[in-house]
Every structure is written in C-alpha cells, then in structure tokens.
C-alpha positions as CSV (number, residue, x, y, z in Angstrom):
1,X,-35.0,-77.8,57.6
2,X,-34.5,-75.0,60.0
3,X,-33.7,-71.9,58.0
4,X,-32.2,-69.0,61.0
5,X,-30.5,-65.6,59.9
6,X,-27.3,-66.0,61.1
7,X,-24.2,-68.2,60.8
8,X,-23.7,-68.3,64.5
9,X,-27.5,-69.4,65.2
10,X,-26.6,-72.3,62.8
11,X,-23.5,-73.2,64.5
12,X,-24.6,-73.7,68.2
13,X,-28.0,-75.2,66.7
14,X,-25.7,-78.0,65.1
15,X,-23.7,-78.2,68.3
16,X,-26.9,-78.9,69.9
17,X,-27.8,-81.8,67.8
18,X,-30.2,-79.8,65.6
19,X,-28.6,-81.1,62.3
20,X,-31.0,-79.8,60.3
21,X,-30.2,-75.8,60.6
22,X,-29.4,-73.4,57.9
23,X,-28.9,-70.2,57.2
24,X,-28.9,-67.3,54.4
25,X,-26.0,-65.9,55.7
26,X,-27.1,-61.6,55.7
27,X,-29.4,-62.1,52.8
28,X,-33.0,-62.4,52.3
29,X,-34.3,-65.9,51.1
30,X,-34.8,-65.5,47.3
31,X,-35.9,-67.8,44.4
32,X,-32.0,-68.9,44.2
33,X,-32.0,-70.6,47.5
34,X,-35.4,-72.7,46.5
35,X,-34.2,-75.5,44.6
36,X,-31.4,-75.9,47.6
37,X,-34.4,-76.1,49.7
38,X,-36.7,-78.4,47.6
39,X,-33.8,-81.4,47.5
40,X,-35.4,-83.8,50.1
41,X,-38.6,-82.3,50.1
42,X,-38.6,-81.3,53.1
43,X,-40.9,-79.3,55.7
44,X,-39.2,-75.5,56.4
45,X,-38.7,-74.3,59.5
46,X,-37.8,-70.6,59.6
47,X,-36.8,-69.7,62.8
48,X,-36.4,-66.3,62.4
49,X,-36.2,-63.1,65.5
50,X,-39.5,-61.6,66.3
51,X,-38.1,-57.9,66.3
52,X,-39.2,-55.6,63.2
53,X,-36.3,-57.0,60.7
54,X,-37.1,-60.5,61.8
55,X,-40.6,-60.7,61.5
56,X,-40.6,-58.3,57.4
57,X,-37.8,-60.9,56.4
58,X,-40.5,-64.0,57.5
59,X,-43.5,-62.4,56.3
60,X,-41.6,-62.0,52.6
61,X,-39.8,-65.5,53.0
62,X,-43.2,-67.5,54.0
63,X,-45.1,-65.6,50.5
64,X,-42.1,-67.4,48.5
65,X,-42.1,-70.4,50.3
66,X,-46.0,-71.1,50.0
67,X,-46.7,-69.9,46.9
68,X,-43.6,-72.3,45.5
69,X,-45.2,-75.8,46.8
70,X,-43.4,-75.3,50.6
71,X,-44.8,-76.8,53.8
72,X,-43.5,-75.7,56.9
73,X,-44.2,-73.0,59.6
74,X,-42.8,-69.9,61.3
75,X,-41.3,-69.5,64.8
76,X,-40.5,-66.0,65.9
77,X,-38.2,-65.4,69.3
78,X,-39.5,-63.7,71.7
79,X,-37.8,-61.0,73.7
80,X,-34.9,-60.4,71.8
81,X,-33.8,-64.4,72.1
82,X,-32.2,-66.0,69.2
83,X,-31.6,-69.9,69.1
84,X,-27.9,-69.3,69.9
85,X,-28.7,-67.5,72.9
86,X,-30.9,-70.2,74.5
87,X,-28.2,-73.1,73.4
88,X,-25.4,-70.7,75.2
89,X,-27.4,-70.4,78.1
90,X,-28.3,-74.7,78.0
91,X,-32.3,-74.2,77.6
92,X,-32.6,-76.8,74.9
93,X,-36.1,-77.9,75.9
94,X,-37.9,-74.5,76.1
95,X,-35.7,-74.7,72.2
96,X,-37.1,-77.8,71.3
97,X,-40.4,-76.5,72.2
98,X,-40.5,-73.5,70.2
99,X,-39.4,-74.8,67.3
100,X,-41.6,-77.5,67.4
101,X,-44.5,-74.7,67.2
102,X,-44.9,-71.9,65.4
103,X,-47.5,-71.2,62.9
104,X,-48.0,-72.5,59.7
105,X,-46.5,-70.4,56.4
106,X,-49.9,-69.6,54.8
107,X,-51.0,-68.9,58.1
108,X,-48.8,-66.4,59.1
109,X,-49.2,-64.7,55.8
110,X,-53.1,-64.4,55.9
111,X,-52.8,-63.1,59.6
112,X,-50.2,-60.3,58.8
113,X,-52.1,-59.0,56.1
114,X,-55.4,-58.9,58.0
115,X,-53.2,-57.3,61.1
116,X,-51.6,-54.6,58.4
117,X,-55.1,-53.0,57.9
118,X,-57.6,-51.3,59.7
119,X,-60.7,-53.5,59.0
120,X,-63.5,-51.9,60.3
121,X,-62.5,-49.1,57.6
122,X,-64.8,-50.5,54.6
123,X,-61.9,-49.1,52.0
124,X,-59.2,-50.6,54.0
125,X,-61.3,-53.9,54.4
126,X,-61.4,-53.9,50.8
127,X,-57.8,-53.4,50.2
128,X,-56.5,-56.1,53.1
129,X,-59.1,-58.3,50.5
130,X,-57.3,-57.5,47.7
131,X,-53.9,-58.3,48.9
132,X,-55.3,-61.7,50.2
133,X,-57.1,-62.9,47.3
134,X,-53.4,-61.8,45.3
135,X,-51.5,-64.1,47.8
136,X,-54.2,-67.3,47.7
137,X,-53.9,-66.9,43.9
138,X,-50.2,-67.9,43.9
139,X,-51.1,-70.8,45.5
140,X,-51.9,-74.2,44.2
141,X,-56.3,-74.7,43.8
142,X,-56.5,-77.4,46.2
143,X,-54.7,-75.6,48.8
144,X,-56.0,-72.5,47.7
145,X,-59.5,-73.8,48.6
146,X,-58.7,-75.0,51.6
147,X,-57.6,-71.6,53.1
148,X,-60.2,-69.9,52.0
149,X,-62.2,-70.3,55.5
150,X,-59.3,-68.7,57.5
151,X,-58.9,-65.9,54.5
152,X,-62.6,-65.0,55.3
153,X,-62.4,-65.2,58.9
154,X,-59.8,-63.1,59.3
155,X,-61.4,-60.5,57.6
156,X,-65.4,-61.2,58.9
157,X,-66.4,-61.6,55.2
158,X,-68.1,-63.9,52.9
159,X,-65.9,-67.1,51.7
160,X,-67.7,-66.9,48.4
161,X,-66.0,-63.3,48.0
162,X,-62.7,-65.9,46.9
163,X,-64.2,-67.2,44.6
164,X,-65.7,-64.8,42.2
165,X,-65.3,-65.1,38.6
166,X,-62.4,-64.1,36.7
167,X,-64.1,-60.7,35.7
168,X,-63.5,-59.9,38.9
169,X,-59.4,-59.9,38.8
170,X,-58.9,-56.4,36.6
171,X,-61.3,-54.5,39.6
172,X,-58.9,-56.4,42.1
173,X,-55.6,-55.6,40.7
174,X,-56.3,-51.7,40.0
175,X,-57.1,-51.5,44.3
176,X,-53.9,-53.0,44.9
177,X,-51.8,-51.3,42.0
178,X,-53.9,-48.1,43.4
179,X,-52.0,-48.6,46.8
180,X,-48.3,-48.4,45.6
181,X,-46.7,-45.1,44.9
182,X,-43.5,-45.3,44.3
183,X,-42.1,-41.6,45.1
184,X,-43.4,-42.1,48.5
185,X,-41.8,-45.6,48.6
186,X,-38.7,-44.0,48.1
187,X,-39.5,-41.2,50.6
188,X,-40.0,-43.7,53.1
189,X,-37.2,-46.0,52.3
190,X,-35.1,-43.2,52.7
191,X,-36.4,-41.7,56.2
192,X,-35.8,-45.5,57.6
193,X,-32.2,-45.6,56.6
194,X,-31.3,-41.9,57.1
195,X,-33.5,-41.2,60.6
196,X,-31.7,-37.2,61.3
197,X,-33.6,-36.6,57.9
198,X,-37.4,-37.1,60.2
199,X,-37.3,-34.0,61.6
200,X,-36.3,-31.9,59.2
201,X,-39.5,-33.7,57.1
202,X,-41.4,-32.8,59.8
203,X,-41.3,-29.2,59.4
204,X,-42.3,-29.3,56.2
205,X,-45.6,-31.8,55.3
206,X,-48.4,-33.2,57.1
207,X,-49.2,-36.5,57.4
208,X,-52.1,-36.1,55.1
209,X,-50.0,-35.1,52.3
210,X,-48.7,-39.2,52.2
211,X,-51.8,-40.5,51.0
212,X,-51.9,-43.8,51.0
213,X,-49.1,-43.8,53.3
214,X,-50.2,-41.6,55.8
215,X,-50.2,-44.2,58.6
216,X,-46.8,-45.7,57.8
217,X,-45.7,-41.9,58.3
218,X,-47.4,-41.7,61.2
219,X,-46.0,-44.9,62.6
220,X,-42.2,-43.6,61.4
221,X,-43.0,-40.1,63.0
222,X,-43.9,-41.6,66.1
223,X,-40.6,-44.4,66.0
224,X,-43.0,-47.3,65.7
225,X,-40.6,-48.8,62.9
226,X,-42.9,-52.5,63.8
227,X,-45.3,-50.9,61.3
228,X,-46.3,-53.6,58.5
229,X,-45.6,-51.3,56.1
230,X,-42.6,-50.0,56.7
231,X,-41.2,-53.6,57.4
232,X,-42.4,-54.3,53.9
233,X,-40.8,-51.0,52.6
234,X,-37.6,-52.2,54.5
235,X,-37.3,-55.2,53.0
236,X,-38.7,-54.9,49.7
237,X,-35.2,-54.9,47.3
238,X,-37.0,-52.9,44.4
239,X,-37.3,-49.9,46.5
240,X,-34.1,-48.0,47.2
241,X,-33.1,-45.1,49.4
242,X,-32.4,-41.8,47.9
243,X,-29.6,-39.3,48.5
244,X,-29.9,-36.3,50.1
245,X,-30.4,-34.0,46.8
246,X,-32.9,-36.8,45.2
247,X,-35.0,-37.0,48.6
248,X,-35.5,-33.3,48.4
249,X,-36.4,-33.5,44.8
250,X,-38.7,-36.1,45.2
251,X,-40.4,-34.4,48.4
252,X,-40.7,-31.3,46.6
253,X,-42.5,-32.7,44.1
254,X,-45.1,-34.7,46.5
255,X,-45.3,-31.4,48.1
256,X,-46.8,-29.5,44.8
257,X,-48.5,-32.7,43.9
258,X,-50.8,-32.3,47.1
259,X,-51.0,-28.8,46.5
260,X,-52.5,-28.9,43.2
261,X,-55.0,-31.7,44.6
262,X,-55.7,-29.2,47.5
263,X,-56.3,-26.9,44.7
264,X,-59.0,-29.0,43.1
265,X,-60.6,-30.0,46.2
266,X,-60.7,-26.8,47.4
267,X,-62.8,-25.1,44.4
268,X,-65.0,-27.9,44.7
269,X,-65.9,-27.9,48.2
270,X,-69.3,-25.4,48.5
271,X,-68.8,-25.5,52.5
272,X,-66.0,-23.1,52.5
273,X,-66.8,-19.4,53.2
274,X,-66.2,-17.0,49.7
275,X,-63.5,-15.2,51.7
276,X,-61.6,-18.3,53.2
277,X,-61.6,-19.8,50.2
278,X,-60.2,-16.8,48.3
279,X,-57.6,-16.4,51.1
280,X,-56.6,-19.9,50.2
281,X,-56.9,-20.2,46.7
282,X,-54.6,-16.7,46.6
283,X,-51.8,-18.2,48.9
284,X,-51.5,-21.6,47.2
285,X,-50.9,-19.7,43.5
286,X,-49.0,-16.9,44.4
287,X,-46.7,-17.9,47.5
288,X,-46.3,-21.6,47.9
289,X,-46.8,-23.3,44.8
290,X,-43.9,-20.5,43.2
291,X,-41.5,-21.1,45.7
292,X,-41.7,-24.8,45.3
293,X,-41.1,-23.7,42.0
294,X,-38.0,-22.5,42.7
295,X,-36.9,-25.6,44.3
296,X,-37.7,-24.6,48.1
297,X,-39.4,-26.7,50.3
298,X,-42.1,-24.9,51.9
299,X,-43.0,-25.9,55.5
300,X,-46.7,-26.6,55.8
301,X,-49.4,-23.9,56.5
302,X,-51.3,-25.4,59.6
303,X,-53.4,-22.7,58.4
304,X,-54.9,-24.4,55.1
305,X,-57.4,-26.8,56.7
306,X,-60.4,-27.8,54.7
C-alpha cells in the first residue's frame, strides 16, 4: 500500500500502473485510517516529500504504524520531487526504484530521534534514550528485542540499558515528561504559523530564557524550520497556536518565570562580585520584574549575564 499526501500523487501513480496508491487527502494519518489499512494485511509504503512538513508527517505516521503491528518502510523525495512529478515527466524507473527502497518504519523512527539530539551531551544522550526506550515500548517484545541492537547503536550505548527492570520506567518517564512545557509549545507553535511575530520576540528574550527549547528557538531564529523539534511542534494536533493577545500573555509570563529563576540562581552563585550582584538583584526587583507586572514586555538586558 502506497500511502502519498496528495490526491493528485495518487492519481498519476494509478495512471502509472501503481494500483496500490493512497492517500490521506490534507490530513495526517490517524488511528481512524488504521483499520482501512490493516484489511489485507498489507506492507505500507509511505511515500511521503522529504521537505520539513513531509518528513514531521512521516516521522509521526511511522510511530503509529509500528507501534500498531505495521510492516512497511518510508521513502522520502528528494529535491522537492513528488511521485506525480516524475510520472508527468515519464521517469517511471528511477519511480519504481525509489519506492522500492526507503527505510524501514522502526528504522526511520530510531534514526530521527538519535538525529534530534546532541549525543555527545551526556543529558541530551540521556534524553534521546528516554524517548527511545518510550517508542520500543509500544512495540510488540519480539520485535522490541530485535531492535534493540540498532536502538543502542545509534546512540553508542549498552543494549542491556533496554532492558532494565521495570523500576526503572518512573525515572524514565519524569526525563521525558521533564522535556515538555507546554507554554513554550504554544510559543513556538505560534512563531511557526505567525513568522512577522519573530522579530518582535526577538527584541525581547534570549534564547536561554527557552529552556528546554532553546535550540528549537535557535533553529526558528535562524529560519531552519527542518528542526526536529519544530517539525514535531508542527505537527503535533494537541498543541495550538495562540492569538496575538494570548502569545503576549503567555511570553510575559515565561519572561518573569526566567526572571525569578535568574533570581535564585543569582543569590546562589558565590562567583559574582558584592557590587554586580547588588546591581542585578536591585534591577530585577525594582524595574523589570514590576513592569512585567504591569503587563509590558520588557526587552532583554544583554547586561544581566551570569
């Protein structure tokens, strides 16, 4: 079954003599479509675009597929091509080709996870672990076991690290619970379907002040939108973008939040000179956390570096 993500892929596919093509017509695939896809048992295909949309919708479509019994394997166009552009232009061989490669769902799961983390980071190594021992555990234990190897390869670690004890799981799920925070999902969200918004953001927080999202900031900053996580973000239908007056709201509030933290860190931190600190400590209370207060949103002070 070839799944593509257009109508007009499936027609010239067909017209082709590649009977087997279907499509989700503008929609993600979802639980719905699944026991359409199961009649026949059949091995899935999805032959999706390898731009940024195409790739987030295959990462999220192979997790369903495999953890739901699927066998089948992902082919990504290069170059901007999608299979009605190579029927159009009559290359049905270099077609034929492609999707009769591709890489296999688990596969391609495993590999973008490991290639969404910076691994020689020990914390980030950790948390690319965490998110792959989640996946393998929605699979079945027989295939479970047999991916293993390639889980622990990816990330240059111990196979036996998959299979710790069930004590283990709580330690697991707080890392990866730890990583999601949902006003700066919806921050995020946001600045990817409103881009003039960037700018203005710009002006008023570091990158630092995103936490755990720091790099996908970066990455959005910067207009590398082929960031793993802001394809997840993009995809992900919980998360919604907020209007104008709840973004501000929102980013106002992330804004103090880092500013009490600062706050903390700040009286904590012996390395700082009396008179710096006091300098800090004095501008943080009495100028920018009142005016956030007020409902401004105060641009960053390059000057409060720790």
């Amino acid at each position: 079954m070839l799944v593509c993500e257009g109508y007009l892929d499936v027609i010239m596919l067909h017209q082709a003599g590649f009977r087997t093509a279907v499509a989700t017509l503008g929609t993600a695939l979802t639980a719905e479509h699944l026991p359409l896809l199961h009649k026949g048992e059949p091995r899935v295909v999805l032959a999706y675009d390898g731009d940024r949309a195409g790739v987030a919708a295959a990462l999220k479509a192979s997790r369903l597929l495999a953890a739901h019994g699927f066998d089948g394997r992902v082919v990504l166009f290069p170059d901007g091509q999608d299979p009605a552009d190579m029927v159009h232009r009559g290359d049905l061989g270099s077609l034929e080709a492609l999707l009769r490669g591709g890489t296999p769902l688990i596969d391609f799961v495993l590999e973008k996870i490991a290639a969404s983390y910076d691994l020689s980071a020990p914390r980030e190594k950790e948390r690319a672990f965490a998110e792959m021992k989640s996946f393998l555990a929605s699979l079945s234990p027989i295939v479970r076991e047999s991916v293993v190897p390639k889980a622990a390869n990816l990330l240059h670690a111990s196979p036996a690290l998959f299979t710790q004890a069930a004590d283990q799981r709580p330690a697991q799920r707080h890392l990866a619970e730890e990583r999601e925070d949902p006003a700066w999902q919806s921050i995020l969200r946001t600045l990817i379907e409103n881009e003039r918004l960037i700018d203005e953001v710009l002006d008023i927080i570091a990158p630092e002040m995103a936490g755990e999202y720091r790099e996908a900031f970066e990455a959005l900053a910067a207009g590398r939108r082929d960031h793993p996580r802001l394809q997840g973000l993009a995809i992900d239908e919980r998360i919604h973008p907020l209007d104008e007056t709840a973004f501000r709201q929102t980013l106002r509030a992330q804004i103090e939040r880092y500013y009490r933290g600062y706050l903390r860190r700040l009286s904590l931190d012996p390395s700082i000179p009396y008179q710096k600190k006091s300098y800090l400590i004095r501008k943080i209370k009495t100028d920018i956390l009142p005016r956030l207060k007020k409902g401004e949103l105060v641009p960053y002070a390059s000057d409060l570096t720790l």
